[in-house]
VEXMI-266323 format. One record per atom (N, C-alpha, C): residue number from 1; residue in three letters; x negated, y negated, z negated. Coordinates in Angstrom, 3 decimals. Example, Ala and Ser with C-alpha at 12.3 -4.5 7.8 and 13.67 -1.06 7.14 Angstrom:
// residues 2
 nuse lofi       c1       c2       c3
    1  ala  -13.190    5.690   -7.800
    1  ala  -12.300    4.500   -7.800
    1  ala  -13.200    3.300   -7.800
    2  ser  -12.850    2.250   -7.080
    2  ser  -13.670    1.060   -7.140
    2  ser  -12.900   -0.030   -7.870
END
This chain:
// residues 121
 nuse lofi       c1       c2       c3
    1  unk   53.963 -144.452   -2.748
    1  unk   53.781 -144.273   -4.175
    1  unk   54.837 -145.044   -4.951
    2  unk   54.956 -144.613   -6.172
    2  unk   56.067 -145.393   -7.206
    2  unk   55.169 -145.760   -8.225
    3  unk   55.373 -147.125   -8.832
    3  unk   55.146 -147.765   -9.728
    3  unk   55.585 -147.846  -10.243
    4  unk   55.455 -147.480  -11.788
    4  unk   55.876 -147.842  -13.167
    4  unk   55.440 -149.134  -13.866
    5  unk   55.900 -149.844  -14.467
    5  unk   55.845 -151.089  -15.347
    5  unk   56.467 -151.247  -16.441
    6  unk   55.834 -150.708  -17.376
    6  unk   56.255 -150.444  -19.194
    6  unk   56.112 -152.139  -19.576
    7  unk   56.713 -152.285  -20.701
    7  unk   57.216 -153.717  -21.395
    7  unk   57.954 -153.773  -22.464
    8  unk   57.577 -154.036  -23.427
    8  unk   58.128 -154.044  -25.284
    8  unk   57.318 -153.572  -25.894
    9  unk   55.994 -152.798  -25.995
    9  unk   55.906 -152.605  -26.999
    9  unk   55.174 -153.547  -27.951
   10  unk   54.667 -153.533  -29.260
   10  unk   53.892 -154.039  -29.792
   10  unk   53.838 -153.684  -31.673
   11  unk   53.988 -154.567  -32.477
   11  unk   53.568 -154.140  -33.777
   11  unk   55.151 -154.390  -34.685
   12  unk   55.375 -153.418  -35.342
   12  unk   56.313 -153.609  -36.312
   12  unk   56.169 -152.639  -37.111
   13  unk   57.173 -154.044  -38.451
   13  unk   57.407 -153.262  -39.662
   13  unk   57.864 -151.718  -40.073
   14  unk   57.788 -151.040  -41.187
   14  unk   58.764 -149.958  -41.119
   14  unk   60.413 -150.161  -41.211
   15  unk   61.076 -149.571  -40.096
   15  unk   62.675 -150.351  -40.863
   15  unk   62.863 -150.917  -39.540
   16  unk   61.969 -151.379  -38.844
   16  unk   62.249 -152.422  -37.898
   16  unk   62.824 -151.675  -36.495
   17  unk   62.620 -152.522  -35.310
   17  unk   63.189 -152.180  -34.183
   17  unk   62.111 -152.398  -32.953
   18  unk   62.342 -151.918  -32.278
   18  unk   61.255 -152.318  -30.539
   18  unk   62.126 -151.735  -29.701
   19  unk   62.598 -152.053  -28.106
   19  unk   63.348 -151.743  -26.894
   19  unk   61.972 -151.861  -25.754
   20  unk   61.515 -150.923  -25.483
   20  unk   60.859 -150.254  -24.552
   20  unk   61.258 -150.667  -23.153
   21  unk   61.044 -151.119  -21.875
   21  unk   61.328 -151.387  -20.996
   21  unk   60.699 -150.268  -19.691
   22  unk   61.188 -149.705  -18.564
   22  unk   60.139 -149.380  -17.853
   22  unk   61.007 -149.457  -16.284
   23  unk   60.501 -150.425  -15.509
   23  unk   60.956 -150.479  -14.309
   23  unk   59.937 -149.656  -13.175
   24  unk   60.822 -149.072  -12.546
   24  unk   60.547 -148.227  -11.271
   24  unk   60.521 -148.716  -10.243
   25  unk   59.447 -148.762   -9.246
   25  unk   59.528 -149.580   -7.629
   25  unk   58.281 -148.810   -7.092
   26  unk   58.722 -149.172   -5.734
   26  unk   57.569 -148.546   -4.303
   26  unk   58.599 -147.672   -3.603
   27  unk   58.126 -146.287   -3.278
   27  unk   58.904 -145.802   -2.036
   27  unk   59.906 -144.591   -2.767
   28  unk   60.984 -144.809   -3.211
   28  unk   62.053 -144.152   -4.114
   28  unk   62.978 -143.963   -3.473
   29  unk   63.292 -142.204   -2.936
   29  unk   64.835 -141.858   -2.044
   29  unk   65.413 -142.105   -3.330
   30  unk   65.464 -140.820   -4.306
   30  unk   66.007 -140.727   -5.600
   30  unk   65.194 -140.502   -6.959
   31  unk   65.691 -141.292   -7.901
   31  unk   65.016 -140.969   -8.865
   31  unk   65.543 -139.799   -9.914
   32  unk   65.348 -138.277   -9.612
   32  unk   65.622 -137.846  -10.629
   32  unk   66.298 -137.896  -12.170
   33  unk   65.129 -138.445  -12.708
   33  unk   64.874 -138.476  -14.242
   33  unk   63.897 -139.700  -14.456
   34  unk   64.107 -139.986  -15.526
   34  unk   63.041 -141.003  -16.373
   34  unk   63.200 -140.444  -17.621
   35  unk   61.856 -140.775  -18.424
   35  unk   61.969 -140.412  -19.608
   35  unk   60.881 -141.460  -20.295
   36  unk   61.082 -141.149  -21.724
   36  unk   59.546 -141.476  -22.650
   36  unk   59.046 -140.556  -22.666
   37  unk   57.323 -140.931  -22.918
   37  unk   56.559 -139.431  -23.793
   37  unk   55.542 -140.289  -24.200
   38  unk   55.064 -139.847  -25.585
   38  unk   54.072 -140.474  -26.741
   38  unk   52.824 -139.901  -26.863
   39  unk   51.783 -140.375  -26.903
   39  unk   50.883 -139.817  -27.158
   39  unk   50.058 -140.641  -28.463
   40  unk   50.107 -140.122  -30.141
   40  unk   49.804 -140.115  -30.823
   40  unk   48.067 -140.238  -30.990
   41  unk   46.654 -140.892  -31.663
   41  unk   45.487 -140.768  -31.076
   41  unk   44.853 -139.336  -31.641
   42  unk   44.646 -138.754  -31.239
   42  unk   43.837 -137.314  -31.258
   42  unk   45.154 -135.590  -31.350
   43  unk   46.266 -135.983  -30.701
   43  unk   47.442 -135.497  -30.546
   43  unk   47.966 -135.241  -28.931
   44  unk   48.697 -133.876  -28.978
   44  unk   48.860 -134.082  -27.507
   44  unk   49.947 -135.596  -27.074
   45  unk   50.148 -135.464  -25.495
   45  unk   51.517 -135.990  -25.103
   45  unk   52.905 -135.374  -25.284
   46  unk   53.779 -135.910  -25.987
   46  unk   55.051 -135.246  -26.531
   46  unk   56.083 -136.031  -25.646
   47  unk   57.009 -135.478  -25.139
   47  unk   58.386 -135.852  -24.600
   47  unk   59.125 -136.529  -25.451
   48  unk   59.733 -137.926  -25.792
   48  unk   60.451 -138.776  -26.922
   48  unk   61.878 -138.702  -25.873
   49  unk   62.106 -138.590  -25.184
   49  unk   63.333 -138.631  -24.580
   49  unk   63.539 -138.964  -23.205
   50  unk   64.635 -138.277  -22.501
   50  unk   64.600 -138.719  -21.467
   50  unk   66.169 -138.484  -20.682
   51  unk   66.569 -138.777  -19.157
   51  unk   67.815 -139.089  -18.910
   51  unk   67.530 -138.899  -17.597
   52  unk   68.788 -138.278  -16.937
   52  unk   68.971 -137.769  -15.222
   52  unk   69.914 -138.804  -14.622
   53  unk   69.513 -138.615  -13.137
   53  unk   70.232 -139.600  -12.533
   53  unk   71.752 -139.322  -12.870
   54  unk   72.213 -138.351  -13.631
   54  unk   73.951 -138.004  -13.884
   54  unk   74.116 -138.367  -15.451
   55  unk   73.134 -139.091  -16.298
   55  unk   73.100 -139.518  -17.776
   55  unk   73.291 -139.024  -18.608
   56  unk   72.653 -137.567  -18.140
   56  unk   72.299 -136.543  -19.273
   56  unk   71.206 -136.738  -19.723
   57  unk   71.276 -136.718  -20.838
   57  unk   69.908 -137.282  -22.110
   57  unk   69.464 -136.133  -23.054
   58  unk   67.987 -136.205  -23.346
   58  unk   67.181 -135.210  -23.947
   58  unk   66.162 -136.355  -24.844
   59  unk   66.314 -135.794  -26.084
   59  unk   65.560 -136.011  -27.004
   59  unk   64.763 -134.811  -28.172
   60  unk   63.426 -135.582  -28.720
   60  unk   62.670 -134.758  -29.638
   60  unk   63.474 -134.609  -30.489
   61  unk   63.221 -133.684  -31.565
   61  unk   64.022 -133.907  -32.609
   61  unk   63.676 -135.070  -33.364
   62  unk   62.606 -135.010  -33.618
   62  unk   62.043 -135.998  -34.413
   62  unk   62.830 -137.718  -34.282
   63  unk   63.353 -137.619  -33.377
   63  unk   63.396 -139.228  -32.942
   63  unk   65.381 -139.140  -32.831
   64  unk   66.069 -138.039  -32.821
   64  unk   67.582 -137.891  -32.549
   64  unk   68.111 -138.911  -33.614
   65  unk   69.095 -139.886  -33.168
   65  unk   69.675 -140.756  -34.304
   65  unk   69.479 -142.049  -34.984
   66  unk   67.877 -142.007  -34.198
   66  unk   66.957 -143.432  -33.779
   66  unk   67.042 -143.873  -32.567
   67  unk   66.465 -143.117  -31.823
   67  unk   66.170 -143.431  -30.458
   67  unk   67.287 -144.076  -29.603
   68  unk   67.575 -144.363  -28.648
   68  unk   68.687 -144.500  -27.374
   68  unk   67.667 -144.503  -25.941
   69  unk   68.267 -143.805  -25.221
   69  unk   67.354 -143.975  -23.921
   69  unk   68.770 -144.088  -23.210
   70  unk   68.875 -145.429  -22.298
   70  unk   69.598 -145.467  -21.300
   70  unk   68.526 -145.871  -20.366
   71  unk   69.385 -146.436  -18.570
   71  unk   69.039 -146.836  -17.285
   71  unk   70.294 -147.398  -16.786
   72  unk   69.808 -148.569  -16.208
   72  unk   70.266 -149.239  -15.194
   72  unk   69.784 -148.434  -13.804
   73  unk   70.750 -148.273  -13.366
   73  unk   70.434 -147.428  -12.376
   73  unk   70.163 -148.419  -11.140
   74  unk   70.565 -149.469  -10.875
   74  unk   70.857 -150.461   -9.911
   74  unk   69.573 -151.529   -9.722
   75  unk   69.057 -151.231  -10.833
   75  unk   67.431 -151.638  -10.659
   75  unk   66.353 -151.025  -11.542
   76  unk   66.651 -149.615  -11.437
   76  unk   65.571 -148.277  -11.254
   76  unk   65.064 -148.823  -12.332
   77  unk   65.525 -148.956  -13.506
   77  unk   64.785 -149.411  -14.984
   77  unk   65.389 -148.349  -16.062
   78  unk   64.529 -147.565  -16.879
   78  unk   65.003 -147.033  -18.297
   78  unk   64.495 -148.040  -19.319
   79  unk   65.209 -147.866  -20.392
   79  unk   65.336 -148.783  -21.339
   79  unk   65.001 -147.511  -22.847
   80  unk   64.567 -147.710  -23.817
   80  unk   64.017 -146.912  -25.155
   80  unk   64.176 -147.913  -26.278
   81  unk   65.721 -147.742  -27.035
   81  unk   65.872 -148.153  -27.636
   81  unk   65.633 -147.813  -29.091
   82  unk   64.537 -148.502  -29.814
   82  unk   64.231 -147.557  -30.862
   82  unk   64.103 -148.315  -32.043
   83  unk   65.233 -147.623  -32.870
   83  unk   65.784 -148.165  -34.483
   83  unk   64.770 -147.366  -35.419
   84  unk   65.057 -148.342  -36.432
   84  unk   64.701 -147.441  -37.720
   84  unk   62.956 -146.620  -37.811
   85  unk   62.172 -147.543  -37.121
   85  unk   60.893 -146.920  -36.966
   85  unk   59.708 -146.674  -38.269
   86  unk   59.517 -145.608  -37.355
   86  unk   58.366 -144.908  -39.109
   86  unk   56.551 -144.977  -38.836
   87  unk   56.258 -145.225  -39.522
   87  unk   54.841 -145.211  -39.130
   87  unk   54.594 -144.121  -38.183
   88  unk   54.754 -142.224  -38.299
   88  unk   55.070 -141.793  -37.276
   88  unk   55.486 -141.856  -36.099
   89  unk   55.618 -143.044  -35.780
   89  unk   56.201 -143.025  -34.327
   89  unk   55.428 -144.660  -33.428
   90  unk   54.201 -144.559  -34.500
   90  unk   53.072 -144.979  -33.762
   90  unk   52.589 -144.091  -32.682
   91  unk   52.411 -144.379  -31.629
   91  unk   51.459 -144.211  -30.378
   91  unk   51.727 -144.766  -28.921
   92  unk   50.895 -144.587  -28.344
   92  unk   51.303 -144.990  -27.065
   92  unk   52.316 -144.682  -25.998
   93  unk   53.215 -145.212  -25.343
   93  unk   54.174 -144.434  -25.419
   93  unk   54.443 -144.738  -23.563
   94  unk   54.474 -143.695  -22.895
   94  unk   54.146 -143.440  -21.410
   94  unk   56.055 -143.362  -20.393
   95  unk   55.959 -144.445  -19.815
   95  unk   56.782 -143.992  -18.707
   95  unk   56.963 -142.957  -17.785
   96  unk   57.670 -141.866  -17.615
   96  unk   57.931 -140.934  -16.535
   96  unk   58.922 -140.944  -15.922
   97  unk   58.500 -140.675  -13.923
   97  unk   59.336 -140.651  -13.474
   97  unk   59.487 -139.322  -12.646
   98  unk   60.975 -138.641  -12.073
   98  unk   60.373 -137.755  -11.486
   98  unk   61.440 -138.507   -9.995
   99  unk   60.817 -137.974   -8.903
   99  unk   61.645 -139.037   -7.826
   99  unk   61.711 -138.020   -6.573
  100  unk   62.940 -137.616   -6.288
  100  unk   62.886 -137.003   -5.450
  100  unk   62.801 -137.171   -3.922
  101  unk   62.481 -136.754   -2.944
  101  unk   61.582 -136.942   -1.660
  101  unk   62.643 -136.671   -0.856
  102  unk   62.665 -137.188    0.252
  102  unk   63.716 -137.067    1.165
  102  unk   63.323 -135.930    2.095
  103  unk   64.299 -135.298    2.783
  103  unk   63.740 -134.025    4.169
  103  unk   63.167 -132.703    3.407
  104  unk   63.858 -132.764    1.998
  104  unk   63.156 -131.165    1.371
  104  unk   61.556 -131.613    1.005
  105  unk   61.044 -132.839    1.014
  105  unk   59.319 -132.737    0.229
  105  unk   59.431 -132.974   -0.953
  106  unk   60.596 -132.086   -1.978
  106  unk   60.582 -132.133   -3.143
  106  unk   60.817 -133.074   -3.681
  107  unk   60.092 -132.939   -5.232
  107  unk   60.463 -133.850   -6.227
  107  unk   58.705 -134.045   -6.556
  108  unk   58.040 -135.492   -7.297
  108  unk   56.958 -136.277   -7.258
  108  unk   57.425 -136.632   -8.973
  109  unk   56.356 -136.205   -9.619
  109  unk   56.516 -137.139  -10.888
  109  unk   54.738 -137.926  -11.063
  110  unk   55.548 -139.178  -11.497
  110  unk   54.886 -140.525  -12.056
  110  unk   54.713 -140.672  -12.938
  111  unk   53.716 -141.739  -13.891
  111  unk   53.659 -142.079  -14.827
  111  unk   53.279 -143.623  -15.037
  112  unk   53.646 -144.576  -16.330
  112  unk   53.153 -145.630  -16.302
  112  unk   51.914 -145.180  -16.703
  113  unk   51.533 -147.195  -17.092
  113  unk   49.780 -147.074  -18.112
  113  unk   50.285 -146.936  -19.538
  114  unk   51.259 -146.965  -20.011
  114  unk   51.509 -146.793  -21.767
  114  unk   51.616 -148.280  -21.989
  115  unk   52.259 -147.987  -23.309
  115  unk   52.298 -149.279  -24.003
  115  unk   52.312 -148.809  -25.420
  116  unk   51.564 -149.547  -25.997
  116  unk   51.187 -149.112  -27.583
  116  unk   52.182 -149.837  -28.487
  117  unk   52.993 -148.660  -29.063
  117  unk   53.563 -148.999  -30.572
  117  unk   53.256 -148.778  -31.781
  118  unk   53.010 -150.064  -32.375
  118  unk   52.554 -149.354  -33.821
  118  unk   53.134 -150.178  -34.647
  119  unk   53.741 -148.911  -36.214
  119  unk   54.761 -148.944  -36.756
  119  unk   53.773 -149.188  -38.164
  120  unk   53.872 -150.275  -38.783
  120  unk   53.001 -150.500  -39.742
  120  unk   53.147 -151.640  -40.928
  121  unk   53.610 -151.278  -42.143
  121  unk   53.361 -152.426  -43.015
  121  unk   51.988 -153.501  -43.576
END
């Protein structure tokens, strides 16, 4: 199994900043992709961004021009760098991984436990 371990979030102003942490460990040939995804309370889970092991990056619209999602690739960590936050972009906000399997058993996606951001004067 792979373990996720989310780290940053917590309470801020509007205007302000939070950097999201999420390290990857357990039994990892390759890791695909990592991404964010948010889940707002009584809202689905939404994709906030995400990045391939070749550092191609995908973002919501909602978040393009705020956000940054990089990885250290060298210790299986994405990073969610996030400017300029709006009360909107309160919720909990979920690590994904997708990790691919050695000998053709595919690709395995993960998730952390969340970490709650909330964007609030």
């Amino acid at each position: 199994q792979v373990q996720l371990v989310e780290s940053g979030g917590g309470l801020v102003q509007p205007g302000g900043s939070l950097r999201l942490s999420c390290a990857a460990s357990g039994s990892i040939f390759r890791i695909a992709a990592m991404g964010w995804y948010r889940q707002a309370p009584g809202k689905q889970r939404e994709l906030v961004a995400d990045i391939t092991s070749s550092g191609s990056t995908n973002y919501a619209d909602s978040v393009k021009g705020r956000f940054t999602i990089s990885r250290d690739n060298a210790k299986n960590t994405v990073y969610l760098q996030m400017n300029s936050l709006k009360p909107e972009d309160t919720a909990v906000y979920y690590c994904n991984a997708r990790v691919t399997q050695p000998f053709g058993l595919g690709t395995r996606e993960y998730w952390g436990q969340g970490t709650q951001v909330t964007v609030s004067s």
